[in-house]
C-alpha beads as a LAMMPS data file, in Angstrom:
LAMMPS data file: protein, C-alpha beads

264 atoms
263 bonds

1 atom types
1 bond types

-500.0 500.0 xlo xhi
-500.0 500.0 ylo yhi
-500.0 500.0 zlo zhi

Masses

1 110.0

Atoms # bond

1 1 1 251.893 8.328 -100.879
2 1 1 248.357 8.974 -100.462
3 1 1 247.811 10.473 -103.790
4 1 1 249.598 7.606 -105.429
5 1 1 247.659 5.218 -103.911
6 1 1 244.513 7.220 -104.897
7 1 1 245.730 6.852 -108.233
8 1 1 245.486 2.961 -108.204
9 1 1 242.149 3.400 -106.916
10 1 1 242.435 2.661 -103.187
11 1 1 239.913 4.299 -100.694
12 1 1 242.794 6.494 -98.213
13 1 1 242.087 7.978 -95.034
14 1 1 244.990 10.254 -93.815
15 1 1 244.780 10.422 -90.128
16 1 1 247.077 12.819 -88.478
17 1 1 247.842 11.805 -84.908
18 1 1 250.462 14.572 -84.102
19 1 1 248.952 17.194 -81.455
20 1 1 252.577 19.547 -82.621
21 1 1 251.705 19.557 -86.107
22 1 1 250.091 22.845 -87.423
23 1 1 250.945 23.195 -90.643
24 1 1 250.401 20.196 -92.106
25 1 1 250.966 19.995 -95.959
26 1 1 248.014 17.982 -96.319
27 1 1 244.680 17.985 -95.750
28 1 1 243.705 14.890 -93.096
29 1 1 240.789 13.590 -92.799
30 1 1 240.803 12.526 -89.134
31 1 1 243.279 14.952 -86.615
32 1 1 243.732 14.273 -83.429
33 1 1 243.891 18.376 -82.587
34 1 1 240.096 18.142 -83.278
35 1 1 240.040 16.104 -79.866
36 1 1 243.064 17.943 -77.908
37 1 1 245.166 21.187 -78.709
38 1 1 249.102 20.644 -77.733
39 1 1 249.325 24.616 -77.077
40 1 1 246.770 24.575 -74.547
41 1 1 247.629 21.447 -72.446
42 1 1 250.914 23.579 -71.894
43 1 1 249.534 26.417 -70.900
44 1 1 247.107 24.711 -68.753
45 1 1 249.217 22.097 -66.962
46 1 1 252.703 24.110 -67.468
47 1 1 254.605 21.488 -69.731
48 1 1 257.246 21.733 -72.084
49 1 1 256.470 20.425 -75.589
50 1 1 257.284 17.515 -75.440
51 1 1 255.902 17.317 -71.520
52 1 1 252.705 18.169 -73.085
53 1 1 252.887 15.530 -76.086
54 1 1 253.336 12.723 -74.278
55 1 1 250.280 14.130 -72.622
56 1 1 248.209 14.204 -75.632
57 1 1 249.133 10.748 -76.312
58 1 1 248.147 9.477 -72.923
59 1 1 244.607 11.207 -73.309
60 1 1 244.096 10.036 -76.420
61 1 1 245.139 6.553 -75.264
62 1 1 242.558 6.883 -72.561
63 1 1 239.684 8.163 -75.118
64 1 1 240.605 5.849 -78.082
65 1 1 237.024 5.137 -78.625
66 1 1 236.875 8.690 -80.482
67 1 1 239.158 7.338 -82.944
68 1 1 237.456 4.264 -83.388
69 1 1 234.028 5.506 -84.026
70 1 1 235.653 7.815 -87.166
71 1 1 237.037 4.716 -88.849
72 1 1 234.177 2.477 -87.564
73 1 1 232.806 1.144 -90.851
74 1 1 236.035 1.745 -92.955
75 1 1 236.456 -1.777 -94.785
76 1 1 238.612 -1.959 -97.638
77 1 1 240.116 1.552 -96.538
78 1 1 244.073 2.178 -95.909
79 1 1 244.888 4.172 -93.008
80 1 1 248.083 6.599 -93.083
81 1 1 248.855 7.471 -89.662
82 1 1 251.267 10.763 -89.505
83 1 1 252.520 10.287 -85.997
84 1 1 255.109 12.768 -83.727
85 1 1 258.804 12.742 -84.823
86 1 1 259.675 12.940 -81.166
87 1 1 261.894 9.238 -80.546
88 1 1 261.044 8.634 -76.833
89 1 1 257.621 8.223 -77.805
90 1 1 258.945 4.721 -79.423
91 1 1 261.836 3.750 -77.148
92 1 1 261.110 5.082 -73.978
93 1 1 257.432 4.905 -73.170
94 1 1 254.407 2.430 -73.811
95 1 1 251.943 5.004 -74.989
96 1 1 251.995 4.646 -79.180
97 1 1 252.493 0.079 -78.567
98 1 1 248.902 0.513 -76.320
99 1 1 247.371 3.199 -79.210
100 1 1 248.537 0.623 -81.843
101 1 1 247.223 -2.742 -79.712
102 1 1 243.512 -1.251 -79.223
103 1 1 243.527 -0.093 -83.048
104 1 1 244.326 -3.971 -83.470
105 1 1 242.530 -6.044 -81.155
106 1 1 239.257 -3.104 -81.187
107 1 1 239.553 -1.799 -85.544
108 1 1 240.856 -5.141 -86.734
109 1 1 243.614 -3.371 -88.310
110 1 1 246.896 -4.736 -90.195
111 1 1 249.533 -2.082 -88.956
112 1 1 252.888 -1.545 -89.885
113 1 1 255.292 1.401 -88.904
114 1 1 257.128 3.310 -91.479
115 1 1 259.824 4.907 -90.128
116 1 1 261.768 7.587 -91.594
117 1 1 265.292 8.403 -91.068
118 1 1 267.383 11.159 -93.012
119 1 1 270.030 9.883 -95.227
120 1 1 272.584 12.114 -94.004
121 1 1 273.566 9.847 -91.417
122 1 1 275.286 7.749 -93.616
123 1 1 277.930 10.529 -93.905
124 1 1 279.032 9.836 -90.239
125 1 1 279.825 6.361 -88.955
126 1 1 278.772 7.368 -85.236
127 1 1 275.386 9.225 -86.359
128 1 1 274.905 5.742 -88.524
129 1 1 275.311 3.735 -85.627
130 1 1 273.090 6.056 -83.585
131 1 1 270.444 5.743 -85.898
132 1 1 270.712 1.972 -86.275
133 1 1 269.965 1.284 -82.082
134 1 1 267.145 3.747 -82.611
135 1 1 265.144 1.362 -85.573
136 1 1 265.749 -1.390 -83.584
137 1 1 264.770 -0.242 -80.327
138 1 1 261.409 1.055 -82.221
139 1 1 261.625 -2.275 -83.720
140 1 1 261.652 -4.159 -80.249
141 1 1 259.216 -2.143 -78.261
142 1 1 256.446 -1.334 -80.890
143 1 1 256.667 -5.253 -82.252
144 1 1 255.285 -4.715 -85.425
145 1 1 256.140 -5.145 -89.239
146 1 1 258.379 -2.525 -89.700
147 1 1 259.829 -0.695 -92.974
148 1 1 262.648 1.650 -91.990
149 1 1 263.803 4.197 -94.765
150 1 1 266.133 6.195 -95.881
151 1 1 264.783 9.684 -96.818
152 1 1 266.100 12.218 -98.430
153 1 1 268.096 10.526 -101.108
154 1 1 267.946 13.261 -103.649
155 1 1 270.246 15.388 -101.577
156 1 1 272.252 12.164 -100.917
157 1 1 273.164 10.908 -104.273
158 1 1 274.825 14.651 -104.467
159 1 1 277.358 13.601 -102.189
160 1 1 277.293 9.905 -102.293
161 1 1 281.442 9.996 -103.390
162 1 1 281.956 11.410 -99.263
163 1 1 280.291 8.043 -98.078
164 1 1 282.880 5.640 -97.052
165 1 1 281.349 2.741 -98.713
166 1 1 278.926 1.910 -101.539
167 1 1 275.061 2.646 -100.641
168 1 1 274.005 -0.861 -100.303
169 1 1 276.556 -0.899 -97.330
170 1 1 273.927 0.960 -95.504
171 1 1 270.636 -0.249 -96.924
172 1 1 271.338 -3.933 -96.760
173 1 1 273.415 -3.244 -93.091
174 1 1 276.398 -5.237 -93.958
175 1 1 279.506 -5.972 -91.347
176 1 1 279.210 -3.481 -89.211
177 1 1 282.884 -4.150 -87.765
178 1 1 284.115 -1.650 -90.938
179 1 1 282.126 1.176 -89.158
180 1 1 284.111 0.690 -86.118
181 1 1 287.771 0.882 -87.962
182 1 1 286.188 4.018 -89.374
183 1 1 285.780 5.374 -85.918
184 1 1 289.484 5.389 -85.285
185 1 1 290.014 8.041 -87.211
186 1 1 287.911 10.280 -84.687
187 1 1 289.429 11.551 -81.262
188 1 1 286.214 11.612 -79.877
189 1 1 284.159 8.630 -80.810
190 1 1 287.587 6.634 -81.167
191 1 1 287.380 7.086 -76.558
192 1 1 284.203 5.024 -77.080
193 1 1 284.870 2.251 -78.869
194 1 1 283.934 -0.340 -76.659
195 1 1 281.239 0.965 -76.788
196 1 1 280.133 1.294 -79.819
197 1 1 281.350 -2.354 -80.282
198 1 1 278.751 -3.523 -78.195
199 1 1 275.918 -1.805 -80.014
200 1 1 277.087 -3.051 -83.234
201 1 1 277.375 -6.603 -81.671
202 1 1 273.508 -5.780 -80.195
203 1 1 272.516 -4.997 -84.353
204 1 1 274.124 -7.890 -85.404
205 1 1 273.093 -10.408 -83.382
206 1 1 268.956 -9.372 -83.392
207 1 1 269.932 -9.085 -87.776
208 1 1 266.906 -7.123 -88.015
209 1 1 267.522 -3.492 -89.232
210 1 1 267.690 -2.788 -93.103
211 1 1 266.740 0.251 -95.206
212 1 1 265.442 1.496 -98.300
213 1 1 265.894 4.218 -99.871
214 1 1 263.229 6.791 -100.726
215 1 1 263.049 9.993 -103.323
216 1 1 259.057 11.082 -101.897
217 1 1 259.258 13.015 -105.468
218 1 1 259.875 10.239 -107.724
219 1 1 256.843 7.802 -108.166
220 1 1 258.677 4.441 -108.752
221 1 1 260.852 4.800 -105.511
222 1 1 256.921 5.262 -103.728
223 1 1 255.762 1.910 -105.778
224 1 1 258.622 0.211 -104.083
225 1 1 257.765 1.578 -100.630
226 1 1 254.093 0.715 -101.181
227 1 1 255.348 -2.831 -102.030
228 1 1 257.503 -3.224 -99.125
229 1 1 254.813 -2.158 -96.915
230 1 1 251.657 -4.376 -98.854
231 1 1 253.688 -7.266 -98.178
232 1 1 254.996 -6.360 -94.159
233 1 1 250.813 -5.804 -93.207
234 1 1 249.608 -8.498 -95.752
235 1 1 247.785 -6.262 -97.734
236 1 1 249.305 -8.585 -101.075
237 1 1 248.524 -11.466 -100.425
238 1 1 244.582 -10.682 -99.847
239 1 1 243.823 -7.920 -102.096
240 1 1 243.186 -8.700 -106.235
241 1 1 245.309 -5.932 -106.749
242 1 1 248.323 -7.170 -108.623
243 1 1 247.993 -10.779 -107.451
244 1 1 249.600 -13.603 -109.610
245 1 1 251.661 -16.068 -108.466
246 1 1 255.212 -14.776 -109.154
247 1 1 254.695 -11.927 -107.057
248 1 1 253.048 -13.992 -104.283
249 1 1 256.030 -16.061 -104.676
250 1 1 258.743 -12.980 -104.240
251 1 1 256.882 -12.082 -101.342
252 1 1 257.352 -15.329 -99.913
253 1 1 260.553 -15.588 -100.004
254 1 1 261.273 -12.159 -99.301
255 1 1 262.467 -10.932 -102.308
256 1 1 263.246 -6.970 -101.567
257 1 1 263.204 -3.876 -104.050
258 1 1 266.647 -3.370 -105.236
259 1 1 268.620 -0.932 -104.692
260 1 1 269.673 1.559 -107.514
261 1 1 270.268 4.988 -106.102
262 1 1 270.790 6.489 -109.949
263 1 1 267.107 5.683 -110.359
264 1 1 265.922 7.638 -107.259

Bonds

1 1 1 2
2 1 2 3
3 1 3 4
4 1 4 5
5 1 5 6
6 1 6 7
7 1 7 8
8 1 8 9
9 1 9 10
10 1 10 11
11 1 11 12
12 1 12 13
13 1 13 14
14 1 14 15
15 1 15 16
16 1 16 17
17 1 17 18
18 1 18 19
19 1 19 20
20 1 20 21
21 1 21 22
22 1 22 23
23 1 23 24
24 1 24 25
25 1 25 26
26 1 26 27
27 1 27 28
28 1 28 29
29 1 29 30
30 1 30 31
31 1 31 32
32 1 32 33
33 1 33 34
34 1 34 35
35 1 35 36
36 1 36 37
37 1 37 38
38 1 38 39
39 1 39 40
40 1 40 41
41 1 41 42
42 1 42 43
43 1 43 44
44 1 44 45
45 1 45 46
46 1 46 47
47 1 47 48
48 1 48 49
49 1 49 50
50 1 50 51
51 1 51 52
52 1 52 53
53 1 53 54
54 1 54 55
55 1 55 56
56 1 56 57
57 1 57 58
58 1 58 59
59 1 59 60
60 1 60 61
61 1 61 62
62 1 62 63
63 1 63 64
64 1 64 65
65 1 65 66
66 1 66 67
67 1 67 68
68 1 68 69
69 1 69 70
70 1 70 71
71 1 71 72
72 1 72 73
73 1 73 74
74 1 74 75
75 1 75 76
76 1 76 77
77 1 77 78
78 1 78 79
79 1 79 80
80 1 80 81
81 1 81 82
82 1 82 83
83 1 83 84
84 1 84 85
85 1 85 86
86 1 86 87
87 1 87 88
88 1 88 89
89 1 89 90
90 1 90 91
91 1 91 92
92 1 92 93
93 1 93 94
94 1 94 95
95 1 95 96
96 1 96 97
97 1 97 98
98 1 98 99
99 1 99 100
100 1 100 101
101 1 101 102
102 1 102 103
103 1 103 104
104 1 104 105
105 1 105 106
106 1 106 107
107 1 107 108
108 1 108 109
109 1 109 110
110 1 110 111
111 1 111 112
112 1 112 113
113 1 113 114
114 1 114 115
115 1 115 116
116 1 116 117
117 1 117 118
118 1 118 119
119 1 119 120
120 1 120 121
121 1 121 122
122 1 122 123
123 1 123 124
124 1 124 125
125 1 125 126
126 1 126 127
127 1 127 128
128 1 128 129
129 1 129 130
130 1 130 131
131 1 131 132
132 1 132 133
133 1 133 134
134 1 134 135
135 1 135 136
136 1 136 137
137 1 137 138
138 1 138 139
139 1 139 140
140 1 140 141
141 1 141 142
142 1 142 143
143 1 143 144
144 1 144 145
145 1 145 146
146 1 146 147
147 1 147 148
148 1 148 149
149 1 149 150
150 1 150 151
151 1 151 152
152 1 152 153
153 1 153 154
154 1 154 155
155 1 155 156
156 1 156 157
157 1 157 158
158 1 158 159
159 1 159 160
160 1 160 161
161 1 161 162
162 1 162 163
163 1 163 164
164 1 164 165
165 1 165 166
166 1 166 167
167 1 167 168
168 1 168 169
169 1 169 170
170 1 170 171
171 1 171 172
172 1 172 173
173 1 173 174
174 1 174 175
175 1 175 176
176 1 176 177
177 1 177 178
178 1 178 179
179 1 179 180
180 1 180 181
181 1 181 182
182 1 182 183
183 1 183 184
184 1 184 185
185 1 185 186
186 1 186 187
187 1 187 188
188 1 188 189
189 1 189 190
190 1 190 191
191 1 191 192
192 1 192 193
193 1 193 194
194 1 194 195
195 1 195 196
196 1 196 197
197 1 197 198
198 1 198 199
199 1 199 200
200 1 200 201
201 1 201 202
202 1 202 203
203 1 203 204
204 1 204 205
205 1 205 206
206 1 206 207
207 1 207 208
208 1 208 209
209 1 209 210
210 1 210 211
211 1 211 212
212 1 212 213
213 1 213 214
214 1 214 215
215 1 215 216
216 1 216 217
217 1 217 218
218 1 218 219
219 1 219 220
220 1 220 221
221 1 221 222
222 1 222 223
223 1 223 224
224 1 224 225
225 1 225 226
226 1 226 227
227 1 227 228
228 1 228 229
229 1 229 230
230 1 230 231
231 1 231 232
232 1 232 233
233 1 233 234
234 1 234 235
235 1 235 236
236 1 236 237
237 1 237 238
238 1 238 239
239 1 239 240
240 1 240 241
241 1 241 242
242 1 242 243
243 1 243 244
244 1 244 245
245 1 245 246
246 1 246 247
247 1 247 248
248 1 248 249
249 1 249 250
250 1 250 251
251 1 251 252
252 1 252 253
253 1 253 254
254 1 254 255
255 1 255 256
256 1 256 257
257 1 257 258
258 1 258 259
259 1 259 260
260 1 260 261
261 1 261 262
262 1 262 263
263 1 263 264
């Protein structure tokens, strides 16, 4: 994504903001292990990993101001934040919503969250589910524009004939009722139906979660992700770049990329 953007001649700063990650396929410009080491606060404090990333988190939450002064001066810039894969850092604690509020209210920032979820659990009505209360609850507790995707498509379009219904079932997160008669067929997740009926019910009624899909090899599926996310931060309708008044139009009315997995 970075290079891409590079090549329609946007300034990028890749910050990487994951104390865990060590070999990173990219070169960042701003890494948070230049300010704490994961592998030490573990063997200093005794933690597990993911003891010792919350950690990191914290202190860097505490010592934002070190962050601040790097992309002090940045205007015009786009930020790409590569942040922990670890969930409970979205659902269960406050630590990334404070981190994003003082890059906000202290950077004047336009944020949104991009978050990634393998395509695989399309294959499995319960996984599906699963990974529908997680984008919401990130959803709810971060309360920012959010772009969920669905990575990993050129391994699913090999087995897209073992989904149980067509793609833009998923993407567009259509009656969700049809996952739950799916669920039958299963002695163990048919024990929790209830259950699961509730959660659906929960999806449905916020009407919030949708998906697109994402080859990161293929440069027009990147355009579209770039698009979805210029128009969730309001990137479009301020910068020159591509501005005319059918696309601020689309964008208006929330026209969305469609969906054409033979093209990914």
């Amino acid at each position: 994504m970075a290079n891409l953007l590079k090549k329609l001649g946007r300034k990028i700063i890749i910050i990487n903001l994951d104390p865990a990650n060590e070999t990173m396929s990219y070169k960042a410009d701003i890494d948070i292990r230049q300010l704490i080491v994961l592998e030490e606060v573990m063997e200093h404090y005794s933690l597990g990993p993911n003891g010792a990333l919350l950690y990191c988190l914290q202190y860097l939450e505490k010592n934002i101001e070190w962050l601040l002064d790097q992309i002090k001066g940045e205007h015009g810039t786009n930020f790409i934040f590569d942040l922990p894969g670890q969930v409970e850092l979205y659902c269960h604690h406050d630590v990334i919503s404070n981190i994003f509020s003082k890059l906000i209210e202290k950077a004047n920032l336009q944020l949104c969250v991009v978050h990634l979820v393998d395509s695989h659990h399309c294959s499995d009505a319960g996984k599906f589910i699963a990974a529908l209360m997680l984008s919401l609850t990130a959803m709810l507790k971060i309360a920012l524009p959010h772009v969920n995707l669905l990575t990993k498509v050129d391994l699913l379009k090999k087995h897209v004939d073992k989904l149980e219904f067509g793609i833009d079932f998923y993407t567009d997160v259509l009656d969700l009722n049809y996952l739950l008669d799916s669920l039958d067929g299963d002695r163990f997740t048919a024990k929790y139906k209830k259950l699961n009926a509730a959660l659906v019910s929960i999806i449905e009624d916020y009407s919030l979660v949708s998906f697109q899909l994402v080859n990161m090899f293929n440069e027009d599926s990147l355009m579209s992700v770039k698009n979805l996310v210029d128009k969730a931060n309001g990137f479009v309708f301020k910068a020159e770049e591509g501005r005319h008044i059918n696309s601020m139009l689309a964008c208006a009315m929330g026209v969305n990329e469609p969906v054409d997995i033979d093209n990914l």
